[in-house]
C-alpha positions, 0 to 999 in steps of 0.5 A: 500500500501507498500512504495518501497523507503523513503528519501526527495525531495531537494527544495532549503534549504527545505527539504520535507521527503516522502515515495513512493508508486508505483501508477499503478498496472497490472491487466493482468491474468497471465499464467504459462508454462505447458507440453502440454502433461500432464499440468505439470509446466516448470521450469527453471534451470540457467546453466553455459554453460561452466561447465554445473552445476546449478548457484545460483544467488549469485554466479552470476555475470554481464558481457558487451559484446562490439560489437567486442566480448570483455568481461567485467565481473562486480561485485557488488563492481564495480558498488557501485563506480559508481557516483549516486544520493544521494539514499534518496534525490530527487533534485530538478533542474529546474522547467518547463512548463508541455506542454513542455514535451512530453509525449513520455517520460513518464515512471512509476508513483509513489505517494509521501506520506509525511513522518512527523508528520507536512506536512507543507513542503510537502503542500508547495511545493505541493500548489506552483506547482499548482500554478506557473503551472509547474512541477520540474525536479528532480532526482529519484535513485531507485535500483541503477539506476538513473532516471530523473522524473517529479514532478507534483501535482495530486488530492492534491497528490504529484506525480513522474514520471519516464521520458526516457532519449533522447537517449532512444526514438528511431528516426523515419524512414519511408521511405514510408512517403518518397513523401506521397500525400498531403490531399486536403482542402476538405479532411481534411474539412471533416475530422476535422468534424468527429472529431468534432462529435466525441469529448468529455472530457475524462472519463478514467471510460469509457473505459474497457479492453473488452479482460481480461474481457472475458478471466476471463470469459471463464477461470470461465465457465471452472472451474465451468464446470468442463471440461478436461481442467481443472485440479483439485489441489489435496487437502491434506488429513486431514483426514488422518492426523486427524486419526494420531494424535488421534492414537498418542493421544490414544497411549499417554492416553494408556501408562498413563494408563498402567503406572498408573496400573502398579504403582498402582500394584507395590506400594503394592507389596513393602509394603507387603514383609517389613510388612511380615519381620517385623512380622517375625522379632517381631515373632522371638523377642516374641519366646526366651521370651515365652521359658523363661518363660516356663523354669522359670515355670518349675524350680519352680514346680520341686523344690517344 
C-alpha cells in the first residue's frame, strides 16, 4: 500500500507521527462508454459554453451559484485563506463512548501506520483506547477539506474514520408512517422468534457479492468464446518492426563494408603514383651521370 497523507495525531503534549493508508478498496468491474454502433470509446471534451473552445483544467476555475442566480467565481488563492486544520496534525478533542455514535455517520476508513523508528507513542495511545473503551474525536484535513473522524483501535491497528457532519444526514419524512397500525403482542411474539432462529455472530467471510461474481463470469465465457461481442485489441506488429531494424542493421554492416573496400582500394592507389615519381625522379638523377661518363670515355680514346 501507498500512504495518501503523513503528519501526527495531537494527544495532549504527545505527539504520535503516522502515515495513512486508505483501508477499503472497490472491487466493482468497471465499464467504459462505447458507440453502440461500432464499440468505439466516448470521450469527453470540457467546453466553455460561452466561447465554445476546449478548457484545460488549469485554466479552470470554481464558481457558487446562490439560489437567486448570483455568481461567485473562486480561485485557488481564495480558498488557501480559508481557516483549516493544521494539514499534518490530527487533534485530538474529546474522547467518547463508541455506542454513542451512530453509525449513520460513518464515512471512509483509513489505517494509521506509525511513522518512527520507536512506536512507543503510537502503542500508547493505541493500548489506552482499548482500554478506557472509547474512541477520540479528532480532526482529519485531507485535500483541503476538513473532516471530523473517529479514532478507534482495530486488530492492534490504529484506525480513522471519516464521520458526516449533522447537517449532512438528511431528516426523515414519511408521511405514510403518518397513523401506521400498531403490531399486536402476538405479532411481534412471533416475530422476535424468527429472529431468534435466525441469529448468529457475524462472519463478514460469509457473505459474497453473488452479482460481480457472475458478471466476471459471463464477461470470461465471452472472451474465451470468442463471440461478436467481443472485440479483439489489435496487437502491434513486431514483426514488422523486427524486419526494420535488421534492414537498418544490414544497411549499417553494408556501408562498413563498402567503406572498408573502398579504403582498402584507395590506400594503394596513393602509394603507387609517389613510388612511380620517385623512380622517375632517381631515373632522371642516374641519366646526366651515365652521359658523363660516356663523354669522359670518349675524350680519352680520341686523344690517344
Amino acid at each position: 500500500m501507498r500512504s495518501i497523507w503523513k503528519g501526527s495525531i495531537a494527544f495532549g503534549l504527545v505527539n504520535v507521527p503516522v502515515k495513512v493508508y486508505t483501508a477499503t478498496e472497490d472491487h466493482d468491474i468497471k465499464f467504459h462508454q462505447v458507440h453502440a454502433k461500432d464499440g468505439g470509446r466516448i470521450k469527453y471534451d470540457r467546453v466553455c459554453t460561452v466561447c465554445g473552445q476546449s478548457v484545460q483544467y488549469s485554466d479552470i476555475d470554481k464558481a457558487y451559484e446562490s439560489p437567486d442566480g448570483d455568481k461567485v467565481i473562486l480561485t485557488d488563492e481564495d480558498f488557501a485563506k480559508l481557516p483549516i486544520a493544521e494539514k499534518h496534525e490530527i487533534p485530538v478533542l474529546q474522547f467518547v463512548p463508541a455506542e454513542q455514535i451512530d453509525p449513520i455517520l460513518y464515512d471512509k476508513s483509513y489505517y494509521l501506520e506509525p511513522d518512527s523508528n520507536t512506536p512507543k507513542a503510537y502503542v500508547l495511545l493505541a493500548k489506552t483506547l482499548e482500554q478506557v473503551d472509547r474512541v477520540a474525536l479528532v480532526h482529519f484535513t485531507l485535500r483541503q477539506k476538513t473532516r471530523l473522524a473517529a479514532l478507534r483501535v482495530h486488530d492492534g491497528t490504529l484506525l480513522l474514520q471519516t464521520l458526516l457532519w449533522p447537517d449532512e444526514v438528511r431528516a426523515v419524512e414519511f408521511e405514510s408512517l403518518d397513523g401506521a397500525a400498531e403490531p399486536k403482542s402476538q405479532e411481534i411474539r412471533m416475530a422476535e422468534t424468527l429472529v431468534d432462529s435466525m441469529s448468529d455472530d457475524f462472519d463478514p467471510t460469509l457473505y459474497t457479492d453473488e452479482y460481480q461474481i457472475e458478471l466476471k463470469k459471463l464477461l470470461d465465457e465471452a472472451i474465451e468464446s470468442g463471440s461478436g461481442k467481443v472485440t479483439r485489441r489489435e496487437e502491434a506488429a513486431p514483426a514488422e518492426m523486427d524486419a526494420e531494424v535488421v534492414d537498418l542493421v544490414a544497411a549499417l554492416q553494408r556501408s562498413l563494408e563498402a567503406t572498408g573496400r573502398r579504403t582498402a582500394k584507395s590506400e594503394p592507389a596513393k602509394k603507387t603514383p609517389a613510388k612511380k615519381s620517385a623512380a622517375k625522379k632517381s631515373t632522371a638523377r642516374k641519366a646526366p651521370a651515365k652521359a658523363a661518363k660516356k663523354s669522359a670515355k670518349q675524350s680519352t680514346r680520341k686523344g690517344a
